[in-house]
C-alpha positions in Angstrom: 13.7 83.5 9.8 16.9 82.7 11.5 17.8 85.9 11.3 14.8 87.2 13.0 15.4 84.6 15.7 19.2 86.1 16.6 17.6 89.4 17.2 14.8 88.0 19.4 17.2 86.1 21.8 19.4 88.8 21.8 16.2 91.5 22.6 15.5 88.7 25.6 18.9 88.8 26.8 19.0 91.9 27.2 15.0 92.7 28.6 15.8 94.6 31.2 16.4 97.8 29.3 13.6 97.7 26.7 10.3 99.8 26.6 7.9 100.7 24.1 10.2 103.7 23.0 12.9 101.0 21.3 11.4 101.2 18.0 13.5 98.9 16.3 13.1 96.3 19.3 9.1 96.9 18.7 9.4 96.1 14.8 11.5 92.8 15.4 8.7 91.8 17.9 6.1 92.7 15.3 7.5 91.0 12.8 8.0 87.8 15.2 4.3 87.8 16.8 2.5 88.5 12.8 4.4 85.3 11.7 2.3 83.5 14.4 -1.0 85.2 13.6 -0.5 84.1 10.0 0.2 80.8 10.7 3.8 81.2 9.2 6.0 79.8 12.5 4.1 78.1 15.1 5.6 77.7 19.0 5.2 74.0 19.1 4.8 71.5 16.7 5.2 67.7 16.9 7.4 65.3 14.6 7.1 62.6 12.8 8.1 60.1 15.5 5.8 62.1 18.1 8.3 64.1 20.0 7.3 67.6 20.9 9.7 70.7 20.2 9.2 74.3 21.4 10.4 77.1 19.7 10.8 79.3 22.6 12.2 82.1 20.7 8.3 82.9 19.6 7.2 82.5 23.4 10.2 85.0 23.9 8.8 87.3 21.4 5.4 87.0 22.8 6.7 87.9 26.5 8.7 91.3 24.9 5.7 92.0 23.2 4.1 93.0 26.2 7.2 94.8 27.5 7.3 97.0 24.7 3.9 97.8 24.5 1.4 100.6 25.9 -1.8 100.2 27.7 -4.2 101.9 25.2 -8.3 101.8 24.7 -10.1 99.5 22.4 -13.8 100.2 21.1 -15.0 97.3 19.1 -19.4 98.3 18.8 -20.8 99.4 21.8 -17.6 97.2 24.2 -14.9 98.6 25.2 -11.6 96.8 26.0 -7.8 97.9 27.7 -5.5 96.0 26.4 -1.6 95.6 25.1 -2.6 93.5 22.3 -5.3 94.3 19.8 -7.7 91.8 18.6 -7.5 89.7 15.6 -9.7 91.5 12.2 -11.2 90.4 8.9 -12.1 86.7 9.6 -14.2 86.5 6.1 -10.8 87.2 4.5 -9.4 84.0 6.4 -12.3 81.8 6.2 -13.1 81.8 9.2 -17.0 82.1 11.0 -16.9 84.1 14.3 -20.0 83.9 16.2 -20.9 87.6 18.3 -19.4 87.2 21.8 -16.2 85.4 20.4 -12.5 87.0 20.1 -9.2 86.1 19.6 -6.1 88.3 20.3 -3.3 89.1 17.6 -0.6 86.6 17.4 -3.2 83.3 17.8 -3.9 81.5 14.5 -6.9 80.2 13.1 -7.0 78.0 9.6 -9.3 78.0 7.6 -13.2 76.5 8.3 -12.3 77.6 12.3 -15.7 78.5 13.8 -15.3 80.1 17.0 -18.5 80.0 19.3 -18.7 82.8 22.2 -15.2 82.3 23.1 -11.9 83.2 23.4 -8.3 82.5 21.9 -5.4 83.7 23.4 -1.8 85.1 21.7 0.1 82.3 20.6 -2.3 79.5 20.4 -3.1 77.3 17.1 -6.5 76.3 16.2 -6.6 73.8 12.9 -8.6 74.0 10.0 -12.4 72.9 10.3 -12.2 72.9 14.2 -14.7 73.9 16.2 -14.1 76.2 19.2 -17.5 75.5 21.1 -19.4 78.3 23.1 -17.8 79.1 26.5 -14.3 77.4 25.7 -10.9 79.0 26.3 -7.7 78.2 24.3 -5.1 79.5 26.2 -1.6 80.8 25.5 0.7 79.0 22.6 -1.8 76.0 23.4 -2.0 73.8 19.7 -5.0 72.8 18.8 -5.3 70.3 16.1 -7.3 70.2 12.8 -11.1 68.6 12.5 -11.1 69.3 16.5 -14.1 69.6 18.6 -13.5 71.5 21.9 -17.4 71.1 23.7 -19.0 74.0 26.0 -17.0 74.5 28.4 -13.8 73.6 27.8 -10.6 74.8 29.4 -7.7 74.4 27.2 -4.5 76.1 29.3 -2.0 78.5 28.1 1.8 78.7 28.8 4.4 81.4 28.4 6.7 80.9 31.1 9.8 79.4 31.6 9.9 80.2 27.4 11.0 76.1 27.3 8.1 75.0 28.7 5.7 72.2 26.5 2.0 74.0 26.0 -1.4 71.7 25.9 -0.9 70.0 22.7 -4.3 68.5 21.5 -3.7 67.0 17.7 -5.7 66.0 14.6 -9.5 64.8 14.7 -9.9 64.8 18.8 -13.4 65.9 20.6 -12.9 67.2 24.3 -16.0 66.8 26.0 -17.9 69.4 27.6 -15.9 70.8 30.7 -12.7 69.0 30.4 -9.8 71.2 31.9 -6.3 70.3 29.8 -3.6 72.1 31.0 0.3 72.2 32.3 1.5 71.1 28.9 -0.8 68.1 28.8 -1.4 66.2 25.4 -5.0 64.3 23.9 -2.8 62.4 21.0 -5.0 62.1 17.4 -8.4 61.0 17.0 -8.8 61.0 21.1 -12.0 60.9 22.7 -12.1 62.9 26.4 -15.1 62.4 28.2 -16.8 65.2 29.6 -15.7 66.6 32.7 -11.9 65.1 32.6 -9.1 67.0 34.3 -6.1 66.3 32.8 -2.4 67.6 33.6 1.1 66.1 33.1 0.9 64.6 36.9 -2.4 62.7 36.4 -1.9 58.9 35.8 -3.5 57.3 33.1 -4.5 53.6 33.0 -5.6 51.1 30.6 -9.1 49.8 31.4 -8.1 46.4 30.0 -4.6 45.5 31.0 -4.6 47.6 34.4 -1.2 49.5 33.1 -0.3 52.6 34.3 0.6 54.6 30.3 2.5 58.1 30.0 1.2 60.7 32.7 -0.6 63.3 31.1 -1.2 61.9 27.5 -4.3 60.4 26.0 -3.3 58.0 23.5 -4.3 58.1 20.0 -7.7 56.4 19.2 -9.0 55.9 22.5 -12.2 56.9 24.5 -10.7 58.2 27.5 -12.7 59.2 31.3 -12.2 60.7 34.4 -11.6 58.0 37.1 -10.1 57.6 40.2 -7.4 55.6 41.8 -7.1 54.8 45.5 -4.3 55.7 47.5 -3.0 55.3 51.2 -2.2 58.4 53.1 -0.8 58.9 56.6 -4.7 60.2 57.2 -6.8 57.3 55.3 -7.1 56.1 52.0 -8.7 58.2 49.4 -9.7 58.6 45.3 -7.3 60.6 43.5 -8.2 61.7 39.8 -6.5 59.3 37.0 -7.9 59.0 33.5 -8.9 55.7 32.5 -8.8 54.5 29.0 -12.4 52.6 28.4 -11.8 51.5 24.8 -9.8 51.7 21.6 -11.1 53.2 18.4 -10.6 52.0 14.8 -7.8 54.1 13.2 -8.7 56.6 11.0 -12.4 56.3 12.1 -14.2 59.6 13.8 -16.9 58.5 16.4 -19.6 60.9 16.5 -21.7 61.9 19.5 -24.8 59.2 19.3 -21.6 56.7 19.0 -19.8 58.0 21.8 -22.9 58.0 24.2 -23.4 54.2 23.1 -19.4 53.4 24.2 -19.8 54.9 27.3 -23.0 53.4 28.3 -21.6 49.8 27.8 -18.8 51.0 29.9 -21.4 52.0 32.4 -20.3 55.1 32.3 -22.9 58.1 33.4 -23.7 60.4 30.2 
């Protein structure tokens, strides 16, 4: 793989002068993008002691892909699609259910037990075993999406491809995103998370501890948690006004999933509207 790597960052380096007629450029590319889409290299992946690392090479490789490929027509049934990038194939193989109305685009991977509602999964992205991708959902770009996930209706997971360095939306093991949450920008819902519905979370939004009043890392959820939107009040030259902050409401046992029933008791003793 390190090998295949050299030849990507030296393809980037010199982008400029590529097109689709470079076929040796296109078969390094190929070779780069099918070891996402079969879950062989991933572009992000978190370590033992929680730090994030990017392999930008693979955003790198995702970026040439589109240089060195050709608008072309796509019939899949009666739809019709233009498109650079075909669509992923043969889900029974993979063990994975794909409900009508749902796609996802070469290059994203999806483990095994992945159940994909009507909705979509974009090139570089990660979706964990026995996650649910519900109906109406997007997971953007290089986004990773843990395993035992539950991304409600709704649900607006960003993608990132540029600058290649860049951190995408990390959301890890045994998290439920609640129906219309919006996590973009590179922001992270650490394991076993609970994000109410409706929650808007980037790397710039604060996020407070309901029981100690302290302000934690902008733009993460800590692990085990129920977290909500909020707002904060701040001064400006024109008046004081709410801006959006997430609020931590409660910690959860380690190791213990909450289901919704659960969930909807937490937040009612919270006083928080379900």
């Amino acid at each position: 793989m390190a090998d295949l790597q050299a030849r990507i960052e030296e393809l980037w380096e010199n982008r400029d002068g590529l097109s689709p007629a470079d076929s040796e450029a296109v078969d390094a590319v190929h070779e780069a993008i099918s070891l996402l889409d079969t879950g062989m290299a991933r572009v992000a992946e978190v370590t033992p002691r929680g730090k994030v690392v990017v392999h930008q090479w693979l955003k790198q490789a995702i970026l040439l892909l589109f240089r060195l490929s050709d608008m072309e027509t796509m019939e899949v049934g009666p739809f019709e699609y233009a498109d650079k990038v075909p669509l992923k194939s043969d889900f029974m193989t993979q063990g994975v259910r794909v409900v009508p109305g749902a796609s996802a685009r070469w290059g994203a991977f999806l483990d095994r037990g992945v159940i994909l509602m009507p909705s979509y999964v974009n090139i570089g992205a990660r979706v964990g075993s026995q996650t649910m991708v519900d109906t109406w959902a997007t997971v953007g770009s290089c986004a990773q999406i843990g395993a035992n996930v539950h991304l409600s209706g709704g649900v607006g997971i960003g993608g990132v491809l540029e600058p290649p360095q860049a951190a995408p939306v990390i959301i890890e093991d045994d998290c439920m995103i609640g129906s219309r949450c919006m996590v973009v920008n590179g922001a992270r819902v650490r394991q076993g998370a609970v994000l109410g519905a409706g929650a808007i979370l980037t790397p710039s939004i604060p996020v407070f501890d309901a029981e100690t009043g302290e302000e934690l890392e902008r733009g993460v959820v800590p692990p085990w948690c129920v977290a909500v939107q909020s707002w904060v009040q701040k001064d400006y030259p024109g008046g004081t006004f709410g801006a959006p902050c997430i609020l931590v409401i409660q910690r959860l046992e380690e190791g213990v999933r909450h289901g919704g029933s659960r969930l909807n008791e937490i937040l009612r003793e919270q006083n928080v509207s379900v």
